[in-house]
N, C-alpha and C positions, 0 to 999 in steps of 0.2 A: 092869646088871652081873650082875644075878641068870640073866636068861637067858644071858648069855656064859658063865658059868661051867658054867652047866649043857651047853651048849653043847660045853665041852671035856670034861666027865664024857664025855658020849654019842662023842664024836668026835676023843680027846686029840692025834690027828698033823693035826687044821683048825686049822693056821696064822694063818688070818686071823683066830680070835675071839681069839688071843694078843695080836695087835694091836690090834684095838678094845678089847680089855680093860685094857691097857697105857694105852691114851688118855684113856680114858674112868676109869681111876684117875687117872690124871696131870690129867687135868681139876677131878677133886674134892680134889687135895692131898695122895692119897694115892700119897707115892713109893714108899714101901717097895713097895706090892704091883703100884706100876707097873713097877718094877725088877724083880719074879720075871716078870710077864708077858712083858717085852720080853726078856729073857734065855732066856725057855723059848722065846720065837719065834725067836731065835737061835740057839738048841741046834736048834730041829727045822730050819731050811733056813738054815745057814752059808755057803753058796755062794749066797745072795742079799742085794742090798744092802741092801733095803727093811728089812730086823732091825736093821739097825746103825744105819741113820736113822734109823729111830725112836728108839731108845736116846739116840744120841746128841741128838735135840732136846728129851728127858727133859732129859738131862745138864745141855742150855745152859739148860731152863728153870728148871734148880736155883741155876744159877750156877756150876755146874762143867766150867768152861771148858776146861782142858788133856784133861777126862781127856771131854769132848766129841768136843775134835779128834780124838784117838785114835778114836772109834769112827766119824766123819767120815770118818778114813782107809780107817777096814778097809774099809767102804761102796767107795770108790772102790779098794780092792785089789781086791775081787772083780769091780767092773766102774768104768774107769777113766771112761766117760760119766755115770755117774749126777751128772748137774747138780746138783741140787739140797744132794747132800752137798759140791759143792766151794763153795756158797754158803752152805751151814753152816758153812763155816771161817772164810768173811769174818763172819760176824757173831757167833761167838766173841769173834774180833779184834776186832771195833767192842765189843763189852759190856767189850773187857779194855782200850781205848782204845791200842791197837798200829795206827791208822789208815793206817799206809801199809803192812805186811802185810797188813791186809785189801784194800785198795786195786789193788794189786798182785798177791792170787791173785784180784781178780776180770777185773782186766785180761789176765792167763794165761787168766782162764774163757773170757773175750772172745774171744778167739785159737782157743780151741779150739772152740768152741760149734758147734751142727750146723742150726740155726737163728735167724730173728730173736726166736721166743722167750725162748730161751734169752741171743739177745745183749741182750734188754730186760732179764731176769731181772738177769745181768751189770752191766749198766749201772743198773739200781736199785738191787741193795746197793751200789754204790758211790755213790749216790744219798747212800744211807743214811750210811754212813762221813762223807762233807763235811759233812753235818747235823749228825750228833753231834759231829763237830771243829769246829762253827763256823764251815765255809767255806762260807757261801751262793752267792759266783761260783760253787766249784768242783761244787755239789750242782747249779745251772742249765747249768752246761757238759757233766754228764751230763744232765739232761733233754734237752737238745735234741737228744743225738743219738741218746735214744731217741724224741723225737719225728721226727727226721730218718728213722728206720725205718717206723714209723708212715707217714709223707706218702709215701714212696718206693711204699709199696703200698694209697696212698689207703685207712687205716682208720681210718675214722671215728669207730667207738668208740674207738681206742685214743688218735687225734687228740684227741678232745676229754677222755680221763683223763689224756693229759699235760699238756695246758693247765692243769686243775682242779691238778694235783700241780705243776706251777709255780705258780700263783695259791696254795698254803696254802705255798711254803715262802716268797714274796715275802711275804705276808700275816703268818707268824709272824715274819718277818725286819722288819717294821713299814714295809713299803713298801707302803702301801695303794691306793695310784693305780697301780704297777706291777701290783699284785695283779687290780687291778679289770679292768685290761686282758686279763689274762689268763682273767679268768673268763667276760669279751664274748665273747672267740677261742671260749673251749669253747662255749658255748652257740650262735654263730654257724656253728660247722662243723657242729654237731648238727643243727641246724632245717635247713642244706641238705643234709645229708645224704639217701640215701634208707632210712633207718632206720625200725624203725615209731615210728607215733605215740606208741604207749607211751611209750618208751626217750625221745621226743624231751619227751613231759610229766614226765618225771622228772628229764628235766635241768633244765626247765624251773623244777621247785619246788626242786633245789637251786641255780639260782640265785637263786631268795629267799632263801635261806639264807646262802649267800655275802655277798650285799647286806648281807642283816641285819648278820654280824660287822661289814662294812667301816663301814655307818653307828655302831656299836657302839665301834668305835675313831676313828673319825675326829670325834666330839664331837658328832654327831646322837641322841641317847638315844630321842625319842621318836619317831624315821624308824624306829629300830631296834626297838622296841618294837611296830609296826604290822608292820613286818617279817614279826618274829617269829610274832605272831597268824598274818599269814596264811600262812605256813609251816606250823605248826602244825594248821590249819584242812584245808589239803589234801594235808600229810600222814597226817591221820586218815582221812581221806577214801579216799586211795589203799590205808588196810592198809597203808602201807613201813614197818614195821618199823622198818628203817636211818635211814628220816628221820623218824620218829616218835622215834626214842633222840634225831636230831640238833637236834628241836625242842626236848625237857630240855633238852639240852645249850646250846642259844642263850641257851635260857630262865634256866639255868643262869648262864653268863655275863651277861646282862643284870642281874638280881638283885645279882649281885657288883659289878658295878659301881657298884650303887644302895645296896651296902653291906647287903643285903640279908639275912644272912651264913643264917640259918636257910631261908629263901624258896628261896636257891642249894643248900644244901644237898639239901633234898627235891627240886629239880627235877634235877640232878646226881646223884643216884641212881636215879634212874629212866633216866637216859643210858646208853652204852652202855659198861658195866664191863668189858667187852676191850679199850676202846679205855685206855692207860696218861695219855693225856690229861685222861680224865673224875679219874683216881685224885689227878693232881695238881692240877687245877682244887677237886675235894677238902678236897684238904690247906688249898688259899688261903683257901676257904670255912671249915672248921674253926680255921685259924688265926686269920682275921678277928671269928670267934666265941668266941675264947679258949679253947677245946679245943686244947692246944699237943698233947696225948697222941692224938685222933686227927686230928691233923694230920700228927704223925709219922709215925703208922699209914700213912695214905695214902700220903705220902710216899716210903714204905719201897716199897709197891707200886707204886708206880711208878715208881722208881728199880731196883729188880730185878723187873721185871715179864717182861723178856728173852723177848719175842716175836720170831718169826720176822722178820729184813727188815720191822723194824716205823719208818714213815717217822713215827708219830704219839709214839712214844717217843723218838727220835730229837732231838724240835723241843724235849723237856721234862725228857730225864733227868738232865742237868748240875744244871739249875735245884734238881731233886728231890734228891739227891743232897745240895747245899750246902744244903737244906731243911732235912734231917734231920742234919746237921752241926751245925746251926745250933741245934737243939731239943733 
């Protein structure tokens, strides 16, 4: 932050350090001085959309929904393609639970879209929307036909992250054999794929991980516990980051089940705190442990954690919600 500000000293009409500076407040909690930044990016180039989108996913990450959309709008006044502000409208609408206007401007997005990016983009907030309403048919009848874009132009990455994103919404839906199914498909298009060997060992280890949750829930504790280890084992191994958070995170889970409630707790922190899943996993763990106060805490954060087209918030924030109702 310190260099960005300096940054606008030396150079006050460079635009872009308004921006990063806006995020990078907005990242540590500070709105007030994310709101002068995004406003002065505003002032300095009006006639680009990119000021209003960012304000506006300020806006939605505060909770402030309507006055979101308005700067959503202005975004697509100045230029009626910018995608990603007409998918900032639908997930206002999914945080304010109005599920068939979001539904509906994403299916308008659909219609207009200028690629199959863009028509995936489309068809995952709407992904999103069936989740948080509880219709898992309807969140699988979008996946497939963004898998159906996927197969149409044989991509194989993207083949095998729709399969995984079917496999966790079957899996949190507690269809564990459907789920498992779906996680063979990904891993199976992978390995033929001609992808490199990296990409294909990283699917590789998060199918252990997959594995892991499925024996996890389906009443194997110590399949799931070996699992685990070796997930863990070669996600250290690898440096991933992502699956290093996802090894806590199993590890997390497994603990909890074992009633473990302190054990879950420290390995749950160490997961990955973007993801609004870890926040409510959390809460169960604190609650389990008689901490009702932060159990609420988490709860709270996770229930207004209002991330972008987030599929992981989506599976958890009803639950979160009646959490902190409840407390």
């Amino acid at each position: 932050i310190q260099h960005l500000k300096k940054s606008t000293e030396i150079a006050p009409d460079y635009t872009a350090s308004y921006n990063m500076l806006g995020y990078s407040y907005r990242n540590l909690g500070n709105f007030d001085d994310a709101e002068i930044s995004f406003r002065k990016y505003i002032e300095l180039i009006p006639d680009d959309p990119n000021p209003y989108d960012s304000y506006a996913e300020m806006l939605l990450k505060q909770g402030r929904y309507d006055e979101s959309i308005v700067q959503y709008r202005k975004a697509l006044e100045v230029n009626p393609d910018f995608f990603a502000s007409h998918m900032g409208i639908s997930n206002n609408l999914i945080y304010q639970k109005k599920y068939e206007q979001a539904k509906e401007n994403c299916k308008n997005c659909y219609d207009i879209a200028k690629n199959d990016g863009e028509r995936r983009f489309a068809l995952f907030t709407m992904t999103v929307a069936y989740v948080d309403e509880g219709d898992i048919d309807g969140a699988l009848e979008q996946m497939q036909k963004q898998f159906e874009i996927a197969k149409a132009i044989n991509d194989a990455g993207a083949i095998t992250a729709d399969f995984n994103t079917m496999g966790n919404i079957l899996y949190e839906a507690g269809k564990y054999e459907e789920a498992r199914q779906k996680y063979k498909d990904a891993l199976r298009v992978m390995l033929e794929s001609d992808l490199s060997e990296e990409v294909k060992e990283n699917t590789r280890r998060l199918a252990i991980y997959n594995e892991g949750r499925l024996q996890l829930k389906t009443g194997d504790l110590e399949d799931a516990k070996l699992l685990a280890a070796e997930f863990s084992t070669k996600a250290n191994n690898a440096n991933n980051t992502f699956q290093i958070w996802l090894s806590h995170y199993l590890n997390g889970l497994i603990a909890l089940e074992e009633e473990e409630f302190k054990t879950a707790i420290r390995e749950l922190k160490s997961a990955n705190l973007q993801n609004p899943q870890t926040h409510y996993q959390l809460a169960l763990a604190y609650l389990g442990d008689g901490n009702n106060e932060e159990a609420k805490k988490y709860a709270e954060q996770c229930a207004n954690f209002n991330a972008l087209t987030s599929l992981n918030q989506a599976f958890v924030r009803n639950e979160a919600q009646q959490m902190v109702a409840s407390l």
